[in-house]
N, C-alpha and C positions, 0 to 999 in steps of 0.2 A: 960774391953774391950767390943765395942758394935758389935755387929753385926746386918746387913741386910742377911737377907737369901730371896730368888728369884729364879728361874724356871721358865722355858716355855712363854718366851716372847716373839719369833714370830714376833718381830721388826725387816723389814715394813708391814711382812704379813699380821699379824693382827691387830696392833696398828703402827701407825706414828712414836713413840718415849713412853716413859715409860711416867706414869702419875705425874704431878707435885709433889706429895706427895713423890713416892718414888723415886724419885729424892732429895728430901731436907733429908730424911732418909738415902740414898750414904752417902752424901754430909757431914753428921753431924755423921755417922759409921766408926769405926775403919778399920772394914775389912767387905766388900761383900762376901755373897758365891752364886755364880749364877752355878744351879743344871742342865744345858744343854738346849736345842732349841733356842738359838739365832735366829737364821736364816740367821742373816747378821753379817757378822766383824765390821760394822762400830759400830755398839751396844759394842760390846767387845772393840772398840778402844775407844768411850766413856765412857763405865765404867771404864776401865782403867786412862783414863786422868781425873775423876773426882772420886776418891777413893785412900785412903790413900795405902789400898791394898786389891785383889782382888785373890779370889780362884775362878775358874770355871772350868765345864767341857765341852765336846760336846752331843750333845743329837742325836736325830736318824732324824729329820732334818736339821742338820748342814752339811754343806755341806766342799769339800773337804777346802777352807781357814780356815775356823773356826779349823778342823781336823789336821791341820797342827799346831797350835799354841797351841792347849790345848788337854787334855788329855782324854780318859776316865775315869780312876779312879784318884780323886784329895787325897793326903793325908796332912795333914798338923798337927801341933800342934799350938794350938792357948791359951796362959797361963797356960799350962800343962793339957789341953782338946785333947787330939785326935780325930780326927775330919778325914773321909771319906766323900769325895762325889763323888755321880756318879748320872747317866741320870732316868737307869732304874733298877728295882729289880723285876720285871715279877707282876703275879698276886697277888691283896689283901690276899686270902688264905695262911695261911704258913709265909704271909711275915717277921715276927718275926725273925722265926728260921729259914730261908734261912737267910736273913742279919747276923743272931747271924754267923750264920756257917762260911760267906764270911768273915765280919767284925770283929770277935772274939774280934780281939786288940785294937777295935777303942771302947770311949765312944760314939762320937754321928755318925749316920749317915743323910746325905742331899741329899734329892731324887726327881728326878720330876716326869714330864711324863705323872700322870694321870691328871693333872691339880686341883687334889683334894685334899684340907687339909690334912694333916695327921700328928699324933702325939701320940707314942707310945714306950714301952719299948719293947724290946725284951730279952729272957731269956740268964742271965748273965749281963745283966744292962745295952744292947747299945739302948739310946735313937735314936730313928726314925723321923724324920720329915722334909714334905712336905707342901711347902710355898704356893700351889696352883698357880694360873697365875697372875699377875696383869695386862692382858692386853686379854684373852682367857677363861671366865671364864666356857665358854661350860655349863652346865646343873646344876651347882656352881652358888647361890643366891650372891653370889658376885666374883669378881676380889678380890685377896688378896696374899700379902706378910708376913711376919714373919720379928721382931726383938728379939733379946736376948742377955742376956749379959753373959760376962763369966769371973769368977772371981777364979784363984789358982785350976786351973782344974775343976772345978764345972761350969754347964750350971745354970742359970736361967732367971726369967723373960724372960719367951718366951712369944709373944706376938703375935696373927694373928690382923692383920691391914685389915681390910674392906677399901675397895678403891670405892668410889659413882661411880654410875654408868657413862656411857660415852654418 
C-alpha cells in the first residue's frame, strides 16, 4: 500500500493549487493522509475526487466548512498499521512522550503545523512524522512532502520528496 503523506497547504492562500509533482504522487497513491491547514474545501473536494482514499484532518486555520466535514483526530488502520493523525502535538520538547502518552495504541502518528520535517520514534515504538509544507516552506530550504509504503503492519520506505522551488 502506498502512501502520500502532506500538511499545511494553505490552498489559495499560499499556493494556487498543489505543485505538479505532488499531484502525480495522489494520483499514483493508494491512500493520502493530509495532517490539517487546508484553508479552502475546494482542496479537500479535490483531493477527494482525485485519490483512491483519503484520511485528513482540520488544522487551526481551517475554518468552520473544512470543521464540518473532517475531524480532529483521524484514526484509521491502513494493512494492520494503525495509524493516528492530527494538526498539532504542541512544542518540539517532550514531543515523543507527550504523542507515546496520547497515541499509546497507535504505531505511527501524522502531524503538521510546524511546517518542518520531522521523523522520529517515540518510547514504546510510535513512529512520528511530519511531511513539512509543499506549498509554505517558511524558513525550510525546501517545500516537501512524504511517501511510504506499508506492508502487513510494518511502515517503510519513507521518503521526504524536495519539491524545486516556485
Amino acid at each position: 500500500m502506498e502512501l502520500v503523506i502532506m500538511a499545511d497547504t494553505h490552498v489559495p492562500k499560499r499556493a494556487r493549487d498543489l505543485p505538479a509533482p505532488l499531484w502525480a504522487a495522489v494520483e499514483a497513491a493508494d491512500v493520502v493522509v493530509h495532517a490539517g491547514d487546508w484553508v479552502d474545501v475546494s482542496l479537500l473536494d479535490d483531493l477527494t475526487a482525485r485519490s483512491r482514499r483519503l484520511v485528513g484532518v482540520y488544522g487551526n486555520n481551517d475554518g468552520p466548512s473544512l470543521r464540518a466535514r473532517l475531524p480532529e483526530v483521524a484514526r484509521v488502520e491502513l494493512d494492520g498499521l494503525r495509524v493516528a493523525v492530527v494538526h498539532e502535538t504542541g512544542p518540539k520538547t517532550r514531543r515523543e512522550e507527550r504523542c507515546a502518552a496520547a497515541f499509546g495504541d497507535c504505531d505511527l502518528l501524522v502531524f503538521g503545523h510546524s511546517h518542518i520535517p520531522w521523523d522520529s520514534v517515540a518510547p514504546g515504538g510510535l513512529r512520528l512524522l511530519n511531511p513539512g509544507s509543499p506549498t509554505d516552506r517558511r524558513a525550510q530550504p525546501h517545500a516537501t512532502y512524504l511517501t511510504a509504503r506499508v506492508a502487513a503492519g510494518r511502515l517503510d520506505r519513507v521518503e521526504l520528496h524536495r519539491l524545486p522551488p516556485r
